[in-house]
PyMOL CGO cylinders between C-alpha atoms (Angstrom):
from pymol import cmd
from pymol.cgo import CYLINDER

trace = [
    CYLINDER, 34.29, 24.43, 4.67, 30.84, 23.62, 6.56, 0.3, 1, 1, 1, 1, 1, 1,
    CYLINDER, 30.84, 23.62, 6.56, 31.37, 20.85, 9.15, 0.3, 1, 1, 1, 1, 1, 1,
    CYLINDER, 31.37, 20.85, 9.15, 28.62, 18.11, 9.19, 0.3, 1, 1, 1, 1, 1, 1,
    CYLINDER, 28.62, 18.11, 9.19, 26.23, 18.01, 12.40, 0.3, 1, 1, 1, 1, 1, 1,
    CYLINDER, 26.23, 18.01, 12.40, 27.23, 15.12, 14.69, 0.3, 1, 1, 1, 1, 1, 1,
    CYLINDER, 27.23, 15.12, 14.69, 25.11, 14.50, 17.75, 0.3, 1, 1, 1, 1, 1, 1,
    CYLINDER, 25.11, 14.50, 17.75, 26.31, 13.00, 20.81, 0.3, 1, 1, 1, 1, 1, 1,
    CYLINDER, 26.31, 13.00, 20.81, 24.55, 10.37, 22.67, 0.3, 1, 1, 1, 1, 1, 1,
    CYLINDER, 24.55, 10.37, 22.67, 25.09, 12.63, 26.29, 0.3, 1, 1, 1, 1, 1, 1,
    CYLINDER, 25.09, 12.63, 26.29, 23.46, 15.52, 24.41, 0.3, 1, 1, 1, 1, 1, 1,
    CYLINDER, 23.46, 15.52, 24.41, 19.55, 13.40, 23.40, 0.3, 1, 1, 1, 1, 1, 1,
    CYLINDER, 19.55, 13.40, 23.40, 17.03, 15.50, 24.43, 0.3, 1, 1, 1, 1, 1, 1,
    CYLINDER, 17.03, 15.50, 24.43, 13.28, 12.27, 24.48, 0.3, 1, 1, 1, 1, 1, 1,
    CYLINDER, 13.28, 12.27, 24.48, 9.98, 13.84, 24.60, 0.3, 1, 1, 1, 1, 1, 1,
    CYLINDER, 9.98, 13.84, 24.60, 6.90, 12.02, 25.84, 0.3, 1, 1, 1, 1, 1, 1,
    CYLINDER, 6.90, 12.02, 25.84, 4.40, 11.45, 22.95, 0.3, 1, 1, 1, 1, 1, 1,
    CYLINDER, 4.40, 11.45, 22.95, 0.77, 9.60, 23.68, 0.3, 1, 1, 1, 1, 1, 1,
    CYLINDER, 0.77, 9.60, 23.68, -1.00, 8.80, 20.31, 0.3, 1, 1, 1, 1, 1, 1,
    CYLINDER, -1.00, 8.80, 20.31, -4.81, 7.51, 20.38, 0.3, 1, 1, 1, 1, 1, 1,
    CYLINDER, -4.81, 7.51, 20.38, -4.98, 4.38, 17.85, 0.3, 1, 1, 1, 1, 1, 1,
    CYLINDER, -4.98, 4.38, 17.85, -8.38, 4.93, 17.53, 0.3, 1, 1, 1, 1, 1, 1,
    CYLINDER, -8.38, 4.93, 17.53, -10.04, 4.61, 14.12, 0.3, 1, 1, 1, 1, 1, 1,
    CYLINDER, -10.04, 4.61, 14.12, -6.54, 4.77, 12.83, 0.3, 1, 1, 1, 1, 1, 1,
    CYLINDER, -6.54, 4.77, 12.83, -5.16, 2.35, 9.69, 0.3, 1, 1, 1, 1, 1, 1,
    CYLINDER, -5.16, 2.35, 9.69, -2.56, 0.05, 11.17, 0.3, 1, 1, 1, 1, 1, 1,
    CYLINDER, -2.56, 0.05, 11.17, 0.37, 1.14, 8.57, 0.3, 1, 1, 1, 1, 1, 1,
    CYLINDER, 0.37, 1.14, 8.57, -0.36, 4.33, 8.43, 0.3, 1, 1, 1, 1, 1, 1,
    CYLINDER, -0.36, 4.33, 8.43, 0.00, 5.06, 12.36, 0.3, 1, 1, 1, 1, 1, 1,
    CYLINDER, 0.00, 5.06, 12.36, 3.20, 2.91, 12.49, 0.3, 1, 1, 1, 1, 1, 1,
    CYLINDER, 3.20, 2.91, 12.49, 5.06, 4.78, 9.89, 0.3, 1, 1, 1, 1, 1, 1,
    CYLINDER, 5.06, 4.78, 9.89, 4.56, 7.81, 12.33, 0.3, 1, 1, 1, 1, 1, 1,
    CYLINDER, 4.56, 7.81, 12.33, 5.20, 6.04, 15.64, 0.3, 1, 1, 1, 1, 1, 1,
    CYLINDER, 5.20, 6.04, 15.64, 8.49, 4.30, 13.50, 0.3, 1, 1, 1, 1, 1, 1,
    CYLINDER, 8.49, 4.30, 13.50, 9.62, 8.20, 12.49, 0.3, 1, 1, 1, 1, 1, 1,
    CYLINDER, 9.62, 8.20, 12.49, 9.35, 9.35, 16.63, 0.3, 1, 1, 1, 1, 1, 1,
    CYLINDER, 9.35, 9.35, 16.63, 11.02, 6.19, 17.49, 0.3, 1, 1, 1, 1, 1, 1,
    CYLINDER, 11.02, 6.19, 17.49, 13.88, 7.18, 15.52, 0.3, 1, 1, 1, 1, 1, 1,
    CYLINDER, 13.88, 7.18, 15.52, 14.26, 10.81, 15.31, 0.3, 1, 1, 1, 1, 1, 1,
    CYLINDER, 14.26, 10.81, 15.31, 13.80, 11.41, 12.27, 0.3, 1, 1, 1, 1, 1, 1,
    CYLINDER, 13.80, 11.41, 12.27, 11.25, 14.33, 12.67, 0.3, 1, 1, 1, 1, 1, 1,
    CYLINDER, 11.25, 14.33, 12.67, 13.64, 16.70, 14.85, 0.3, 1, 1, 1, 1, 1, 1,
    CYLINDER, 13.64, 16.70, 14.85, 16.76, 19.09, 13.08, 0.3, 1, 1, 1, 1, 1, 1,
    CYLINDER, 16.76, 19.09, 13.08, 19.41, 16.69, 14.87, 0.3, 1, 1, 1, 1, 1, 1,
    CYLINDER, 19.41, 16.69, 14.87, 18.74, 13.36, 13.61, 0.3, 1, 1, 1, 1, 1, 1,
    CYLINDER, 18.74, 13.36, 13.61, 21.76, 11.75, 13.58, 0.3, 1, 1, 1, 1, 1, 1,
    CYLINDER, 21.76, 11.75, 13.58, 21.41, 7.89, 11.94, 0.3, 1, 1, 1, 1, 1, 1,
    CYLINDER, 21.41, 7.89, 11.94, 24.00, 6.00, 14.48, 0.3, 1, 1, 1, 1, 1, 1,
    CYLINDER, 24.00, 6.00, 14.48, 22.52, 7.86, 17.70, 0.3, 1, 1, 1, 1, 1, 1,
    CYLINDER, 22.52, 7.86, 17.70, 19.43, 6.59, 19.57, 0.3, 1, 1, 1, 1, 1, 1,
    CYLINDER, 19.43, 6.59, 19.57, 17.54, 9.50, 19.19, 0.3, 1, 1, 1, 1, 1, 1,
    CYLINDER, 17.54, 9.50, 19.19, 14.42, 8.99, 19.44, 0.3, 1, 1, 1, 1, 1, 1,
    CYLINDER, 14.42, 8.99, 19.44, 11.15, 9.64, 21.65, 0.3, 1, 1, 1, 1, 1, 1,
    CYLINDER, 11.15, 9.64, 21.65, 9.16, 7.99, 24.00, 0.3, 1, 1, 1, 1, 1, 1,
    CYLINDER, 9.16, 7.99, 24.00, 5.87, 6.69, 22.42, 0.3, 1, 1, 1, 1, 1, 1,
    CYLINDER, 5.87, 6.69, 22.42, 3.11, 5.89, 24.74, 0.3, 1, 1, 1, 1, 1, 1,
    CYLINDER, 3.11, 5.89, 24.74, 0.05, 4.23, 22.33, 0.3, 1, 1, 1, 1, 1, 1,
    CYLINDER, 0.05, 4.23, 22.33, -3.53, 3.79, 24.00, 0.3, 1, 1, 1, 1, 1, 1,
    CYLINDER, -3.53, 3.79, 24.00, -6.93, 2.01, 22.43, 0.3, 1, 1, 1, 1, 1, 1,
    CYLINDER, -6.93, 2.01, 22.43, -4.55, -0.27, 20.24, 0.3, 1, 1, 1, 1, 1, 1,
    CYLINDER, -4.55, -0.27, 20.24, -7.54, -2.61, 20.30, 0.3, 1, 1, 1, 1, 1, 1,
    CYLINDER, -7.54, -2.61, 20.30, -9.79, -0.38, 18.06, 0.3, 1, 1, 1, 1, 1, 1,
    CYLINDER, -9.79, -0.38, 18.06, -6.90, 0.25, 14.92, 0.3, 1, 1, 1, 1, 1, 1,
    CYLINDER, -6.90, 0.25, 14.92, -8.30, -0.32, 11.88, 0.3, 1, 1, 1, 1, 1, 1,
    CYLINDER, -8.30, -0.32, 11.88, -7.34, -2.37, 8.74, 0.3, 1, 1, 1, 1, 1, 1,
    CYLINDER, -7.34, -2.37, 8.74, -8.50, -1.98, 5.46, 0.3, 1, 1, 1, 1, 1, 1,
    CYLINDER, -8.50, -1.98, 5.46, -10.14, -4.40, 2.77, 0.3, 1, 1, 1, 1, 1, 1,
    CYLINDER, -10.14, -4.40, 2.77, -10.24, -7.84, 3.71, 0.3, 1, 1, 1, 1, 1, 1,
    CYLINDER, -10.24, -7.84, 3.71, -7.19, -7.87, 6.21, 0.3, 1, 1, 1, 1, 1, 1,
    CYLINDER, -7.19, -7.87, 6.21, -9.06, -9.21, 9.13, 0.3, 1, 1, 1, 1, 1, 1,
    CYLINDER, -9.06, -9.21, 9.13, -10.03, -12.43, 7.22, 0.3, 1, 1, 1, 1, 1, 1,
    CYLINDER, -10.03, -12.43, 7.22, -6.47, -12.99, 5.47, 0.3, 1, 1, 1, 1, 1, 1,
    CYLINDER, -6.47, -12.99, 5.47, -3.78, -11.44, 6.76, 0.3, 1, 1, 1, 1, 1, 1,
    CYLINDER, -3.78, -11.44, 6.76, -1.87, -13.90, 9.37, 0.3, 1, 1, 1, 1, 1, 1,
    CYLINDER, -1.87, -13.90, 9.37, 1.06, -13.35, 12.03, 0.3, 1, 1, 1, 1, 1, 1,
    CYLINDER, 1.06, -13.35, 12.03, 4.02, -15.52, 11.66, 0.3, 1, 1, 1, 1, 1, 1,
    CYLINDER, 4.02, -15.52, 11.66, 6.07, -16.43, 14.88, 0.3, 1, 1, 1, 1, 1, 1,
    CYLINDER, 6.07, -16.43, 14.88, 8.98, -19.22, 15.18, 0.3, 1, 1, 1, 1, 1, 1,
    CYLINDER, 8.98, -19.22, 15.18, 10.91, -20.75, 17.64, 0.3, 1, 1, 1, 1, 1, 1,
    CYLINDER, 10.91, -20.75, 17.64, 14.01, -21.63, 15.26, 0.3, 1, 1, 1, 1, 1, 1,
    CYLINDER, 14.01, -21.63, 15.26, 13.86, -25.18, 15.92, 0.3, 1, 1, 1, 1, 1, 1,
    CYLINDER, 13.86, -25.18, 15.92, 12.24, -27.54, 12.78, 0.3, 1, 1, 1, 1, 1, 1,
    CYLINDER, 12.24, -27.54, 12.78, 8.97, -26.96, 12.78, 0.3, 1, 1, 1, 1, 1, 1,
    CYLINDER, 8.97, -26.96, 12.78, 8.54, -24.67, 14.93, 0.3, 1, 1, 1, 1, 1, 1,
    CYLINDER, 8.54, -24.67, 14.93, 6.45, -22.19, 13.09, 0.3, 1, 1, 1, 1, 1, 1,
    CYLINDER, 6.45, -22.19, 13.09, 3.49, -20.66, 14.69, 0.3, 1, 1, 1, 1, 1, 1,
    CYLINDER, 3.49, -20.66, 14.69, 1.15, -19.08, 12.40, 0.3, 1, 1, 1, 1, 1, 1,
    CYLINDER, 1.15, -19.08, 12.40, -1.78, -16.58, 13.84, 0.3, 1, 1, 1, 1, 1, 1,
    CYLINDER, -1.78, -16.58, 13.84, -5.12, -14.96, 11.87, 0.3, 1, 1, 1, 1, 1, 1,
    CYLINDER, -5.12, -14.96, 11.87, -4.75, -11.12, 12.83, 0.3, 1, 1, 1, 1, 1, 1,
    CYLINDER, -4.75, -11.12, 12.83, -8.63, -11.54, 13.64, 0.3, 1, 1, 1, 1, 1, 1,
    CYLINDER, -8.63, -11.54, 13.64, -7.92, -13.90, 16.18, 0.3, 1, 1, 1, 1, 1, 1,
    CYLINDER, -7.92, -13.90, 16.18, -4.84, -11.95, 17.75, 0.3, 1, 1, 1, 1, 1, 1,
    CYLINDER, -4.84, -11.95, 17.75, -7.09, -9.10, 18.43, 0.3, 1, 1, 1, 1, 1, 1,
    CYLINDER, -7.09, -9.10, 18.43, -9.04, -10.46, 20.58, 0.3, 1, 1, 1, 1, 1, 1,
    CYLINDER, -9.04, -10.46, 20.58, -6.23, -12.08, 22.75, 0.3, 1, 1, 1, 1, 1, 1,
    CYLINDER, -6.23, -12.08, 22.75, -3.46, -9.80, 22.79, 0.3, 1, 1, 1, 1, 1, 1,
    CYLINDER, -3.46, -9.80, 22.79, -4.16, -6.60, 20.53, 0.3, 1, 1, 1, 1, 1, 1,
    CYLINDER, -4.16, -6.60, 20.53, -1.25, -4.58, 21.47, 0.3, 1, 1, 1, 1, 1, 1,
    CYLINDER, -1.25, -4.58, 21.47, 0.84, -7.29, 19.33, 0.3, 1, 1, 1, 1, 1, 1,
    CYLINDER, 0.84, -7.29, 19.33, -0.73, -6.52, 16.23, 0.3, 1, 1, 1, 1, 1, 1,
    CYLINDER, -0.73, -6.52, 16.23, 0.86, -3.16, 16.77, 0.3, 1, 1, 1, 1, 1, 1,
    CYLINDER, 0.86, -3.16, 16.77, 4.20, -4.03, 18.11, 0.3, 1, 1, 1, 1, 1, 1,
    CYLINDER, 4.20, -4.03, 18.11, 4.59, -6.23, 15.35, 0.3, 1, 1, 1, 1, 1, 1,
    CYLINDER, 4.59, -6.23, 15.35, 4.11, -3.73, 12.22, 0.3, 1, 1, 1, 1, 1, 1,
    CYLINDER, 4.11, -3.73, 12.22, 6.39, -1.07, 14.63, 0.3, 1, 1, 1, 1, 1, 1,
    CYLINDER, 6.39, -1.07, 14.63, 9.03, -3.46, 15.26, 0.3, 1, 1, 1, 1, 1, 1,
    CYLINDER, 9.03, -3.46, 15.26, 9.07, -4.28, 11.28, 0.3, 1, 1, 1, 1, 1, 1,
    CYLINDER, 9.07, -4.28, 11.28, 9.53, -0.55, 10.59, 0.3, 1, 1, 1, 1, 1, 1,
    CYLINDER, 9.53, -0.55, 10.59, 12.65, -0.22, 12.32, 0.3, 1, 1, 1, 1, 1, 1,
    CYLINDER, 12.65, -0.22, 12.32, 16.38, -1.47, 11.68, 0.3, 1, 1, 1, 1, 1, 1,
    CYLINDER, 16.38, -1.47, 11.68, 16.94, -4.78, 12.09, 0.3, 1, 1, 1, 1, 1, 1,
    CYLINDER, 16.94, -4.78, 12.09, 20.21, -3.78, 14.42, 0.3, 1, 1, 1, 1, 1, 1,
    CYLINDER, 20.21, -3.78, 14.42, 21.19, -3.04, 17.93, 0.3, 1, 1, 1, 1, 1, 1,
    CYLINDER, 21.19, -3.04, 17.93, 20.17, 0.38, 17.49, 0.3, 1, 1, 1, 1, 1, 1,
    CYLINDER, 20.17, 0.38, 17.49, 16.49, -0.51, 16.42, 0.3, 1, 1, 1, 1, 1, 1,
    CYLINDER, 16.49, -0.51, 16.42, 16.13, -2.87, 19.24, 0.3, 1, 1, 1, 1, 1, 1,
    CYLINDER, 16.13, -2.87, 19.24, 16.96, 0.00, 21.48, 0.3, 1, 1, 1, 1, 1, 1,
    CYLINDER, 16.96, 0.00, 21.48, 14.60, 1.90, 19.96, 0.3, 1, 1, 1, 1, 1, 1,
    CYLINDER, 14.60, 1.90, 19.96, 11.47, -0.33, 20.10, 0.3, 1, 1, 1, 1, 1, 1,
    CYLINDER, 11.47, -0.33, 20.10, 12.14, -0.31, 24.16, 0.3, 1, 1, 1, 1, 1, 1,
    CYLINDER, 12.14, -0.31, 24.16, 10.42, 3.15, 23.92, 0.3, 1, 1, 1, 1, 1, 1,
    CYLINDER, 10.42, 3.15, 23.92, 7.41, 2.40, 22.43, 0.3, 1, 1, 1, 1, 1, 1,
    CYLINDER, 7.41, 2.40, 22.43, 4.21, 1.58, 25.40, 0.3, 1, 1, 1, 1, 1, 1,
    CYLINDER, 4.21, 1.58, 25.40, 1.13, -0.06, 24.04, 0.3, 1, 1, 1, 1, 1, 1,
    CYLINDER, 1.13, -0.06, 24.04, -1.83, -0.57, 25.83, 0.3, 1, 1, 1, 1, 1, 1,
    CYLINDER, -1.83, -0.57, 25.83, -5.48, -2.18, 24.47, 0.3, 1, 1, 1, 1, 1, 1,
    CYLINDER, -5.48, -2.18, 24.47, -7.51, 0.50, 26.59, 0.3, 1, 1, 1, 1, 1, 1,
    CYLINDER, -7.51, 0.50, 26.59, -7.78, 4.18, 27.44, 0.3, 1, 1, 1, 1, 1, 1,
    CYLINDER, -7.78, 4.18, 27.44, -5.64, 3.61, 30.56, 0.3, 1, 1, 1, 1, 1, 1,
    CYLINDER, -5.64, 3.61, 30.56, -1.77, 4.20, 30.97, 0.3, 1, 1, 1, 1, 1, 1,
    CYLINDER, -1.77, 4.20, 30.97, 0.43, 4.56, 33.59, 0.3, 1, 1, 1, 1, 1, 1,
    CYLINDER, 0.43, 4.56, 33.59, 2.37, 6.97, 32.14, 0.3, 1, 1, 1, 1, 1, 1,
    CYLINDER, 2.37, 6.97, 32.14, 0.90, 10.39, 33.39, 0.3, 1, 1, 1, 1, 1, 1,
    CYLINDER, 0.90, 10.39, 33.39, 3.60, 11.58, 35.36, 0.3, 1, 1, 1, 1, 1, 1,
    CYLINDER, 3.60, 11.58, 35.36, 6.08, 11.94, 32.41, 0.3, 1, 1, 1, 1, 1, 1,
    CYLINDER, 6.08, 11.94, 32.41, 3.18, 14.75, 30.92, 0.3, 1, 1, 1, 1, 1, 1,
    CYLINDER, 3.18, 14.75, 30.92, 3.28, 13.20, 27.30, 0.3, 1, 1, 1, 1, 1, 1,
    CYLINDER, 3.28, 13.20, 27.30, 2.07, 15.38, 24.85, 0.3, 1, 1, 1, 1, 1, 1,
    CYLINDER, 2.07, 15.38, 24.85, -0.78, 14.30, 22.25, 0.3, 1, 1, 1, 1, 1, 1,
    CYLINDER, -0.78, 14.30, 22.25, 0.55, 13.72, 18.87, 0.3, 1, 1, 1, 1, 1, 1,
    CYLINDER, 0.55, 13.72, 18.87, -1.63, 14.51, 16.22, 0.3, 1, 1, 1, 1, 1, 1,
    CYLINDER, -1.63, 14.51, 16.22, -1.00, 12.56, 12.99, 0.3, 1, 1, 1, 1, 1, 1,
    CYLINDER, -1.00, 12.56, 12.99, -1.26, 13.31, 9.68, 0.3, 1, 1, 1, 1, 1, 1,
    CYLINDER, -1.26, 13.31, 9.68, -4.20, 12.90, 7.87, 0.3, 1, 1, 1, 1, 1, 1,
    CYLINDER, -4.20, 12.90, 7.87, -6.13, 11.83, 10.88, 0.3, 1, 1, 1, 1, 1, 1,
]
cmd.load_cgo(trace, "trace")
């Protein structure tokens, strides 16, 4: 009988990823960023283990969405108390703080658990070119279709 891979949380192995968000369609590059951020694309993917990769986005300010997102699509934030709803226009978001628009469709991509909250602490987004991340060496992803 063929035992069943198990992988221990002392044996994760995170590689440094940096993926340009330039010209890129907003779902489309968080359904890849999601995938690193869990593990899913290496042989010992294990669901209950953390073991995904560090994901270091740059030029989140220039992702793309297509048809008539900018005008309609809105950002919903609340603070649990009555009324506390706080509804933004995506248009408006990316011009203050564009690295949310991202962090929001990532974090939505990802369990809803302990484990996904864990796993959203290793993505870095940043507007510009710019990180601070060079000494880790990440490696450029390239993405499908892209």
């Amino acid at each position: 009988m063929k035992k069943s891979f198990m992988l221990h949380p002392q044996a994760v192995q995170r590689n440094w990823w940096i993926v340009d968000a330039k010209d890129q369609v907003l779902g489309r590059l968080c359904t890849q960023v999601a995938v690193l951020l869990k593990g899913k694309n290496k042989p010992t993917y294990t669901p209950h283990v953390e073991n995904g990769d560090h994901v270091v986005i740059i030029n989140a300010d220039k992702v793309v969405l297509t048809g008539a997102k900018w005008e309609t699509k809105k950002h919903f934030r609340t603070s649990g108390r009555p009324g506390g709803l706080s509804i933004t226009p995506v248009k408006k978001l990316k011009t203050e703080r564009p690295a949310r628009i991202l962090e929001h469709a990532i974090r939505g991509m990802l369990p809803k658990t302990h484990l996904g909250r864990k796993m959203f602490n290793h993505v870095l987004i940043y507007a510009g070119e710019s990180h601070p991340h060079s000494a880790q060496h990440p490696q450029p992803m390239k993405l499908k279709g892209a």
